[in-house]
N, C-alpha and C positions, 0 to 999 in steps of 0.2 A: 818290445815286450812280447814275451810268450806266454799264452795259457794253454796249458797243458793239461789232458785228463789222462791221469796212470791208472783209469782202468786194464787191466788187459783180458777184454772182449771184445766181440765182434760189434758191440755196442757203444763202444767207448768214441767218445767225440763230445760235444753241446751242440743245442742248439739254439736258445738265445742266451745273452749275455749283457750289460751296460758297465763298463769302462768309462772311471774320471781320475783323473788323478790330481790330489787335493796336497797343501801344504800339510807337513806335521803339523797335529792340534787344529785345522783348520777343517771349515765344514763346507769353502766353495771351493766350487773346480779354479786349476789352472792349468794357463799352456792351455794347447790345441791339437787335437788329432790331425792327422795327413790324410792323405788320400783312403779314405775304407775301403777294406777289404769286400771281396764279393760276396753279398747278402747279407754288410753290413751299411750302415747310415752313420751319420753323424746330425747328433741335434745340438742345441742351443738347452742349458739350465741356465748359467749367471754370463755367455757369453758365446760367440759363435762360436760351434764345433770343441766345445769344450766334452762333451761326450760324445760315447759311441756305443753303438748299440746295434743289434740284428736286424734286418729289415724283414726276411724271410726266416722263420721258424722250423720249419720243413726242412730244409737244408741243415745236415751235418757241418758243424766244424772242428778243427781239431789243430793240433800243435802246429801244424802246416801256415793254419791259417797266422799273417803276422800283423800285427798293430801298431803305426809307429804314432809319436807324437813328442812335440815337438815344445820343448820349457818358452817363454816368455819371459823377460823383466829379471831380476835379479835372480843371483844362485838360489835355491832355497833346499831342504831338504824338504821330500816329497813321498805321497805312500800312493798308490795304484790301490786303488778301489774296485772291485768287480761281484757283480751281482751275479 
């Protein structure tokens, strides 16, 4: 998963974010993030490392930065959530 900001300025990037990705019609996380990205974290809402989130706000991130994570339990159809 990529997030992308198409500003184009010298400002363009985030700096925080939370990432879950949830069943369609569904309101808890599933699956599990991987290894985070630098000056990101993963925490616990309905299960371990089911989000991800910024650790440091100060730091730029931008489409470089990559997010993976990883489905659990049956196929499902699934939306990525980001704040």
């Amino acid at each position: 998963m990529w997030v992308k900001d198409n500003r184009n300025t010298s400002t363009a990037g985030y700096r925080g974010l939370l990432l879950q990705a949830r069943s369609v019609g569904g309101d808890t996380p599933v699956g599990m993030w991987l290894a985070p990205p630098t000056h990101t974290k993963r925490v616990q809402c309905s299960a371990a490392n089911d989000t991800i989130t910024h650790s440091e706000a100060e730091n730029l991130k931008n489409e470089k930065t990559v997010y993976q994570w990883k489905a659990t339990g049956n196929h499902m159809k699934i939306r990525f959530v980001y704040v």
